[in-house]
C-alpha positions in Angstrom: -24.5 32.2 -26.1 -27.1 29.6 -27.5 -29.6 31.8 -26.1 -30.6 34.5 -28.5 -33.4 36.2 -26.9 -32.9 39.2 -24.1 -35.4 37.3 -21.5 -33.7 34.3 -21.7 -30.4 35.3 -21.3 -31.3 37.4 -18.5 -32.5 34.2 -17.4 -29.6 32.2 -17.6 -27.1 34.8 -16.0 -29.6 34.8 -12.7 -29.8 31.3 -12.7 -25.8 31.2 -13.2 -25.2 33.7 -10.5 -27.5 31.4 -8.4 -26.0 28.1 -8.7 -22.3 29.8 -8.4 -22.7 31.7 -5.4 -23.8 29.1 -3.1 -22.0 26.6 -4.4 -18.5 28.1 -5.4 -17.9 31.4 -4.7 -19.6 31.1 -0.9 -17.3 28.5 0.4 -13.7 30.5 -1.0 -15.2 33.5 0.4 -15.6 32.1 3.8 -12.1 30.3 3.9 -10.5 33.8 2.8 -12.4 35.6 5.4 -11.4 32.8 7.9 -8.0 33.5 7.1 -8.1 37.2 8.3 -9.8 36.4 11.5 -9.3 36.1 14.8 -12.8 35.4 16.4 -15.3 34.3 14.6 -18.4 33.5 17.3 -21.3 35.6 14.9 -22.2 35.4 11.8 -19.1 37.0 10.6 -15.5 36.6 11.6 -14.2 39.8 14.3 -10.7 40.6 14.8 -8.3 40.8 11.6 -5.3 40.0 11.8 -2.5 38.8 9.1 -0.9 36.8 11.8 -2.0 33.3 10.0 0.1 34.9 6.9 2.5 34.4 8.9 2.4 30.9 9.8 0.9 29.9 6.4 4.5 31.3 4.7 6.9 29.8 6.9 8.5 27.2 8.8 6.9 23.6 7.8 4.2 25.3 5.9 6.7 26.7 3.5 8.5 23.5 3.4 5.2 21.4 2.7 4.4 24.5 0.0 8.1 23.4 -1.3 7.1 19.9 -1.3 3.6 20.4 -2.9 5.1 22.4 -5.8 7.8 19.7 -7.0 5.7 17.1 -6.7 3.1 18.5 -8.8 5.6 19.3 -11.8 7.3 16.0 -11.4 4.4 14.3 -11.6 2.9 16.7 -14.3 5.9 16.0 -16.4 6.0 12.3 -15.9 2.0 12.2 -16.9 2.7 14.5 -19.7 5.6 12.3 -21.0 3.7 8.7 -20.8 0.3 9.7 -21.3 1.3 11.6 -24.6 3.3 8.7 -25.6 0.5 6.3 -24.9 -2.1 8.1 -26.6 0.4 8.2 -29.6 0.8 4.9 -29.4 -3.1 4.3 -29.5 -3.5 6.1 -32.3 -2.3 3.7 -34.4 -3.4 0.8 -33.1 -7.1 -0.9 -34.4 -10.3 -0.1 -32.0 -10.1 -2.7 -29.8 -6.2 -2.5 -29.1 -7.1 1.6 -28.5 -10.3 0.6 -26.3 -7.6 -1.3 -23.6 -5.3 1.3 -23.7 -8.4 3.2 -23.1 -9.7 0.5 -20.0 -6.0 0.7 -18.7 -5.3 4.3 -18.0 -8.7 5.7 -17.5 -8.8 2.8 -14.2 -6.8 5.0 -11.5 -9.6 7.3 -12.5 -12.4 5.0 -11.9 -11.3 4.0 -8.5 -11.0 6.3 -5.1 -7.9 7.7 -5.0 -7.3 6.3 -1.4 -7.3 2.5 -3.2 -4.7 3.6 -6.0 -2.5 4.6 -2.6 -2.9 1.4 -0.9 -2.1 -0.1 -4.3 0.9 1.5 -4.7 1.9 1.1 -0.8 1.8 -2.8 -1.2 3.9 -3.0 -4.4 6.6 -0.8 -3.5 6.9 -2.2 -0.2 9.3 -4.3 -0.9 12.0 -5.3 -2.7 13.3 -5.1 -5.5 11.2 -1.6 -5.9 11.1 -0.3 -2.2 10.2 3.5 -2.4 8.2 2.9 0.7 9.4 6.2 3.1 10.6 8.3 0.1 9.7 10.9 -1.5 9.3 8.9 -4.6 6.4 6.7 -3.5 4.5 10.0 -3.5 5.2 11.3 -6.8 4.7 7.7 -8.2 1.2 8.0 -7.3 0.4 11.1 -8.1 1.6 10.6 -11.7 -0.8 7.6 -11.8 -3.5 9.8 -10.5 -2.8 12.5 -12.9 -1.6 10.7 -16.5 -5.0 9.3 -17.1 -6.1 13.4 -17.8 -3.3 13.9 -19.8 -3.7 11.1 -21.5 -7.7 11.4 -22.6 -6.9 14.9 -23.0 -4.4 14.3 -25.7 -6.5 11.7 -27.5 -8.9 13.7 -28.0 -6.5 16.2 -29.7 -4.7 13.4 -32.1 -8.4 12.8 -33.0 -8.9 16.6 -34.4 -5.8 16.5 -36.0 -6.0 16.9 -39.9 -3.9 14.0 -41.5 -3.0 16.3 -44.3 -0.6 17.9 -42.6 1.4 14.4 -42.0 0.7 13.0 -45.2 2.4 16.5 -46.6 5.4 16.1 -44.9 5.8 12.2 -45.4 5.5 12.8 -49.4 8.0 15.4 -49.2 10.2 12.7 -47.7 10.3 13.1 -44.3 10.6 10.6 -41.9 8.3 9.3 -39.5 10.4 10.6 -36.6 10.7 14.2 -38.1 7.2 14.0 -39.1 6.0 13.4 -35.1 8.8 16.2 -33.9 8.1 18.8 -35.9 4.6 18.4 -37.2 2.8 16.3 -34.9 3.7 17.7 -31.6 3.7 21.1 -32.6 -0.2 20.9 -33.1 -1.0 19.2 -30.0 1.1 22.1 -27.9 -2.2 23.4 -26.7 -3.7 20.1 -25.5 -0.3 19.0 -24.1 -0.2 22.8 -22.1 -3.7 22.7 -21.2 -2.9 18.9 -20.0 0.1 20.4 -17.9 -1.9 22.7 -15.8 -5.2 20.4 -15.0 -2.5 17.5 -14.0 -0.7 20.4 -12.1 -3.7 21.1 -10.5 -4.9 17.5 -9.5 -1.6 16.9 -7.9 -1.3 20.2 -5.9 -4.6 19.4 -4.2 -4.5 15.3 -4.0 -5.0 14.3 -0.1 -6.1 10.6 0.0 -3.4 8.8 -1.6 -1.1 11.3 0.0 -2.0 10.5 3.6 -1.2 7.1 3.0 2.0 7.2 1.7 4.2 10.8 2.9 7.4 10.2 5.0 7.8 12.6 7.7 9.8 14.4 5.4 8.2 14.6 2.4 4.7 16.3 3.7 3.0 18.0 0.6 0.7 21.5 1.4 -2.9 19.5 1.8 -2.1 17.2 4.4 -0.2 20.1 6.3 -3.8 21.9 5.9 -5.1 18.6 7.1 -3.1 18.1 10.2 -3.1 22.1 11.1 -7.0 21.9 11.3 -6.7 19.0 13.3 -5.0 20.4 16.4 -8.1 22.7 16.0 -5.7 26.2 14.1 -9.0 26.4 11.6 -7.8 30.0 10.5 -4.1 28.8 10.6 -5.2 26.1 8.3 -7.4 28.4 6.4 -4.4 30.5 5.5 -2.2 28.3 4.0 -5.5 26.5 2.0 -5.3 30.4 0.4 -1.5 30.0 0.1 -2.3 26.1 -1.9 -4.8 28.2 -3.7 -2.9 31.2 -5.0 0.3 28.9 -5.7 -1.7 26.9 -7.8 -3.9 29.9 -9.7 -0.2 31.6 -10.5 1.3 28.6 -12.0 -2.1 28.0 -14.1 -1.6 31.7 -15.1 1.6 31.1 -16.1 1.0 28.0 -18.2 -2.5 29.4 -20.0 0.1 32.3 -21.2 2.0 29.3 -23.0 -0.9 27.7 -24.2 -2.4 31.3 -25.6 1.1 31.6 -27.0 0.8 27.7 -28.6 -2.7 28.4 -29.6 -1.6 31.3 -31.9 1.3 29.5 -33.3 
């Protein structure tokens, strides 16, 4: 900690604890109590049940859990593949050809999320690209929600990256495509992993863009939570939000055990 003195850390953990209650840990606590209830007229919930488990793991819900799952690697994967690329790319290019590439995939960022859907619902609404009712118009925009994170967050690594390790391998002869193989991209592992998991993240909890553009048959986890709160099931829908949010902390698990793994290598 940058605080050194006992007081003052003291200090900081109660002011920690008082900021992350409230604002953090209150609002999970109340959706996973939700989720257990059957009445909740007082100040806490009465009658606990694991009849929403039920509900939240089967049926459409597991379907939309299905749905919410491939979308989020596909699009984590596509993100991965062009951001990296593109921030490889702007690497080597001069500071004003790297501050456009910059300008161009930070901009889904900079925008709500609802306008990149509209967006993408007017181009692909005809031909000669019509994804329009597909599955495929949802994962398009999820990747362009998502690959701006990778991308930044594997900028920042090429910038850390010490050149003597490239130079090495070039003056021993190797060439510029075994050079990025098997010296670049091993270093940047741990960005690339820990780029995985936040796009993973974005994309299993992404709603706006989503409503917009999901064919009956292609309805990711959040908008299921959406539309089961809507028909008034608030512990229903409370369930399978606990269902979105342990799917998604297991697969994070999974992938900080391959970036602890990268880190060491």
């Amino acid at each position: 900690m940058l605080v050194h003195s006992r007081a003052g850390k003291w200090a900081v953990r109660v002011l920690f604890f008082a900021l992350f209650l409230p604002l953090f840990a209150v609002p999970l606590l109340v959706i996973l109590a939700a989720s257990f209830a059957g009445n909740w007229s007082g100040a806490l919930p009465s009658g606990f049940t694991t009849g929403h488990y039920d509900a939240a793991t089967s049926g459409d819900s597991l379907t939309a859990l299905t749905t919410s799952l491939v979308t989020a690697v596909t699009a984590s994967v596509l993100a991965l593949v062009v951001g990296g690329w593109a921030a490889l790319a702007a690497a080597a290019l001069k500071k004003r050809g790297r501050r456009a590439m910059d300008t161009l995939f930070m901009l889904p960022v900079a925008v709500p999320s609802v306008v990149v859907g509209l967006a993408v619902l007017v181009a692909f609404s005809k031909p000669p690209m019509l994804l329009n009712g597909t599955r495929w118009i949802v994962i398009l925009a999820h990747t362009i929600l998502v690959t701006a994170f990778a991308y930044q967050s594997v900028s920042a690594a090429i910038v850390r990256l010490d050149p003597a390790y490239e130079q090495a391998a070039a003056s021993l002869g190797a060439r510029p495509a075994y050079v990025l193989w098997k010296v670049k991209l091993p270093l940047l592992l741990p960005s690339l992993n820990a780029a995985a998991g936040l796009c993973f993240a974005l994309s299993m909890g992404e709603l706006s863009a989503t409503m917009m553009l999901y064919p009956p048959d292609w309805m990711p986890l959040p908008v299921q939570i959406y539309a089961t709160t809507d028909r008034g099931s608030l512990f229903t829908g409370s369930a399978i939000a606990v269902v979105l949010m342990g799917a998604t902390l297991l697969v994070l698990l999974a992938v900080s055990r391959i970036r602890t793994k990268a880190s060491y290598r």
